[in-house]
KEKE-3310 file (N, C-alpha, C; in steps of 0.2 Angstrom, whole numbers, plus 5000, padded with zeros to 4 digits):
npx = (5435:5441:5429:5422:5426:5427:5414:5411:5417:5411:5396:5402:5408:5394:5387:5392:5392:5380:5377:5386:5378:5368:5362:5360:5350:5338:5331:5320:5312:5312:5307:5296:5298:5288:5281:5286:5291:5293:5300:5301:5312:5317:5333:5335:5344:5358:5367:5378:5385:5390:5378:5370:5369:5361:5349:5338:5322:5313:5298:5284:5266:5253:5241:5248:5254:5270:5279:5291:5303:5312:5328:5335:5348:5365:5381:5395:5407:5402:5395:5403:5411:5400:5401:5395:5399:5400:5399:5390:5376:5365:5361:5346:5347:5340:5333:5329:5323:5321:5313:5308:5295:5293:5286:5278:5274:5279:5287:5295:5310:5317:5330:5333:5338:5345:5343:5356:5360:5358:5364:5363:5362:5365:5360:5363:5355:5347:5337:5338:5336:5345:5354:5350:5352:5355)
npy = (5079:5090:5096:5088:5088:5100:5101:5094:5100:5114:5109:5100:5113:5121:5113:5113:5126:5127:5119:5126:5137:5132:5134:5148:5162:5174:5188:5195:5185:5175:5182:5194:5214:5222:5216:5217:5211:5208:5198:5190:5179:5163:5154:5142:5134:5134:5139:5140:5144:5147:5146:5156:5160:5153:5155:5150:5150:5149:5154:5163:5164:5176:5168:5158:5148:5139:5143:5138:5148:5149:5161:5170:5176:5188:5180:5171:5182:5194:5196:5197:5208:5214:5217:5206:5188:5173:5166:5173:5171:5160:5145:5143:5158:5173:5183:5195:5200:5207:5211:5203:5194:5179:5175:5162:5160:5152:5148:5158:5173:5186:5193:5210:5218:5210:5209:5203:5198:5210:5219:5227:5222:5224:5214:5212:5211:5208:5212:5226:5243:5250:5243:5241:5241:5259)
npz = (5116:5125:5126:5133:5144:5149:5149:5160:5170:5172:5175:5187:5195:5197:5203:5216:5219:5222:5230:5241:5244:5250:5263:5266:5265:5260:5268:5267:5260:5271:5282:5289:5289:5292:5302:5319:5332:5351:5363:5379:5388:5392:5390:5378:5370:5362:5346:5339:5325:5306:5294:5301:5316:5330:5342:5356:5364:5379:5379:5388:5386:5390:5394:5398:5391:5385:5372:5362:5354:5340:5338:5326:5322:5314:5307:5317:5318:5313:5324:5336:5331:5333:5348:5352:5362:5364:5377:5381:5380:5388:5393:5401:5406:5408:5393:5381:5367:5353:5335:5319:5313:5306:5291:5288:5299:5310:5324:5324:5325:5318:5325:5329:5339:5356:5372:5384:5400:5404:5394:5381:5363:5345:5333:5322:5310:5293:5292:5295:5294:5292:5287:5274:5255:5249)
capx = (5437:5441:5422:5419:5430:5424:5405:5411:5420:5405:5393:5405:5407:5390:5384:5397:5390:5372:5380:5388:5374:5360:5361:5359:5343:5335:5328:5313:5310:5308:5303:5292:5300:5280:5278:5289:5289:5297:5300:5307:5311:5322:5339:5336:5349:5363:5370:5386:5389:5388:5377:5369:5369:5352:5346:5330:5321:5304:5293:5277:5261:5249:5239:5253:5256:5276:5282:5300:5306:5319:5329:5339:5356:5370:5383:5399:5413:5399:5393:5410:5412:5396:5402:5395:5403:5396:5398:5384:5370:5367:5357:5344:5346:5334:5335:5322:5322:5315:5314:5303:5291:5292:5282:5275:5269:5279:5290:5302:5311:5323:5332:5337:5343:5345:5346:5357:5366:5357:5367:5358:5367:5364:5360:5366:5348:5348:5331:5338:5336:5353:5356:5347:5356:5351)
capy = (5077:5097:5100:5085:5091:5109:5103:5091:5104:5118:5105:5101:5120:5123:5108:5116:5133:5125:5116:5132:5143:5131:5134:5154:5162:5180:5192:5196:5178:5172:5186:5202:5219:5228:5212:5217:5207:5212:5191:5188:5172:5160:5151:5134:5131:5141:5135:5145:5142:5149:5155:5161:5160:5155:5153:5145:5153:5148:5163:5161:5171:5179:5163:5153:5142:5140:5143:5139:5152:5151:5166:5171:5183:5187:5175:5173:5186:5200:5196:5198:5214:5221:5215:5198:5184:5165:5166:5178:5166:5156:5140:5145:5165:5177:5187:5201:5200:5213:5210:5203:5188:5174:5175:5158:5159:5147:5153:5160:5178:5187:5197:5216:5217:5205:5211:5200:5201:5217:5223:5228:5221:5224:5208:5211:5208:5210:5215:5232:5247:5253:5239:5241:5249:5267)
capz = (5123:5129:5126:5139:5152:5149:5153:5167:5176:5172:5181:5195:5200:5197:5208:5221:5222:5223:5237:5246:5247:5253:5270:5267:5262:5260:5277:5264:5257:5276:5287:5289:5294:5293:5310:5324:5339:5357:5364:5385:5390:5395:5383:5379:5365:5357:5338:5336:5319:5300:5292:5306:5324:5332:5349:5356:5370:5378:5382:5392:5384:5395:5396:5403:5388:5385:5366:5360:5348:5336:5336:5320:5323:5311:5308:5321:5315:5311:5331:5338:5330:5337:5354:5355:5363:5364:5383:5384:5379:5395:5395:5410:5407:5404:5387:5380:5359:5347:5327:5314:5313:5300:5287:5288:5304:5314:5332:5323:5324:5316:5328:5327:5346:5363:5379:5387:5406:5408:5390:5374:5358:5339:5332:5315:5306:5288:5289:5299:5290:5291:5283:5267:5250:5250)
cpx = (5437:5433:5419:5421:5428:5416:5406:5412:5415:5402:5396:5405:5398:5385:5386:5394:5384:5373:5381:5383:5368:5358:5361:5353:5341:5331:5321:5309:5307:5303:5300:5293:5292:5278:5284:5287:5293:5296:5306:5304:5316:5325:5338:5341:5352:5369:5373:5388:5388:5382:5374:5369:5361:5352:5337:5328:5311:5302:5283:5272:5257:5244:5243:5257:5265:5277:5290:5301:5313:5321:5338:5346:5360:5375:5388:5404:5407:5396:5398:5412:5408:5396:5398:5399:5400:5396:5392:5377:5371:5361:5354:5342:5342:5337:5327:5324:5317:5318:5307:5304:5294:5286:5277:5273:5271:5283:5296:5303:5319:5328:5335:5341:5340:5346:5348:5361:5365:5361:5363:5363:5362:5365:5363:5362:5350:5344:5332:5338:5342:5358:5357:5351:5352:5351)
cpy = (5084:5098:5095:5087:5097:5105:5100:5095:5112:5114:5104:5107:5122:5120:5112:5122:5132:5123:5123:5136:5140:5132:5144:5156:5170:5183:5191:5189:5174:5175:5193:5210:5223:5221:5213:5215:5207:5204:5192:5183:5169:5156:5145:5131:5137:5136:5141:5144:5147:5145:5160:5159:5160:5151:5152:5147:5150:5154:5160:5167:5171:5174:5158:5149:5145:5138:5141:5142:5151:5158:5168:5176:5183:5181:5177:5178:5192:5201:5199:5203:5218:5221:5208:5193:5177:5164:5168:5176:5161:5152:5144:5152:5168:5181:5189:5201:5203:5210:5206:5196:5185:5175:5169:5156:5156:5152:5155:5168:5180:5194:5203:5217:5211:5210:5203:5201:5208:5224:5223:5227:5221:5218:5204:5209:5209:5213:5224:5237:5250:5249:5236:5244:5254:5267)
cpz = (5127:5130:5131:5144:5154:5151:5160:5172:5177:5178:5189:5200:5200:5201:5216:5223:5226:5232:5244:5247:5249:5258:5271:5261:5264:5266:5272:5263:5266:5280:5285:5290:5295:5300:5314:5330:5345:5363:5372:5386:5392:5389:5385:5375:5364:5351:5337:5331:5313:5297:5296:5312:5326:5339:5349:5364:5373:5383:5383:5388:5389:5398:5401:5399:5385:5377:5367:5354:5345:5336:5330:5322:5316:5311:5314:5321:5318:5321:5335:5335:5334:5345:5357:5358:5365:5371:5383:5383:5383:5394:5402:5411:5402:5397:5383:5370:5357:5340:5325:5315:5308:5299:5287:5295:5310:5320:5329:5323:5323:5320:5328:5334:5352:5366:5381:5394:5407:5401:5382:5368:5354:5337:5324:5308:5298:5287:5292:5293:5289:5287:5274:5262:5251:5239)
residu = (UNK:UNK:UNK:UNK:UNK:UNK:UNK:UNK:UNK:UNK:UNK:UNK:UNK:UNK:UNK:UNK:UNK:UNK:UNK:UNK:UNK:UNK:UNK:UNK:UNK:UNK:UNK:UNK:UNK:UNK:UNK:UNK:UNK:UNK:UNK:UNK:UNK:UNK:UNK:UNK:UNK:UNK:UNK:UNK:UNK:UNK:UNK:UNK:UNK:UNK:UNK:UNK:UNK:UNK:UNK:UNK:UNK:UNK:UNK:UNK:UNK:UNK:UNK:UNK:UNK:UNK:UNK:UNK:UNK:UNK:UNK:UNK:UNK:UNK:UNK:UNK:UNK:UNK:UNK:UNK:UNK:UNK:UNK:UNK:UNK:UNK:UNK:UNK:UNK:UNK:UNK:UNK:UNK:UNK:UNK:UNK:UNK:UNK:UNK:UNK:UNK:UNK:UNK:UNK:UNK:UNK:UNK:UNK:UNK:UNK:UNK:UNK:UNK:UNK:UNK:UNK:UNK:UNK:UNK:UNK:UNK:UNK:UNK:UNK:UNK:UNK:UNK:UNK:UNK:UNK:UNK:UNK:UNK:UNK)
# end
């Protein structure tokens, strides 16, 4: 009977971790730090949550035609240390994005800094080199 309970409750935590980390994923596994990308344009969405914060921006390319990007940031705490604050994303307002491409190609970018309001903020990438173990 202890050797059923002992695998039941293996199982159950191990289903639970499975559980807890889906929604979190590798900078390398998605994105390219050798493709950096320099994105302005205007904020159509802002998702303030864990595991990460991401906004949605459409940017015009030199033809004309309008993209909507994903853009990737740290989570909320790590933001609000680097002086972030969820006011500062404006539905309607401009904002200029630098960092690394998705590796599969689609509008997605992993953010190293925003300008937003005329203010330059660290975005808290994972892909940043400061970021890396040494």
């Amino acid at each position: 009977m202890k050797q059923v309970l002992l695998g039941f409750a293996a199982a159950t935590l191990g289903l639970f971790s499975m559980t807890a980390t889906a929604g979190h994923h590798s900078f390398a596994a998605e994105y390219d730090r050798a493709k950096q990308i320099t994105l302005t344009g205007t904020v159509t969405k802002v998702e303030w949550m864990n595991p990460h914060v991401y906004f949605y921006m459409d940017v015009k390319d030199d033809s004309g035609k309008v993209t909507n990007w994903a853009v990737e940031l740290s989570n909320p705490a790590g933001l609000y240390r680097r002086g972030w604050r969820k006011e500062q994303l404006k539905i309607g307002e401009p904002s200029t994005v630098s960092g690394s491409l998705a590796k599969n190609g689609t509008a997605r970018v992993n953010a190293s800094t925003v300008i937003v309001e005329g203010k330059r903020l660290f975005a808290g990438s994972s892909g940043d080199e400061e970021n890396q173990p040494k």
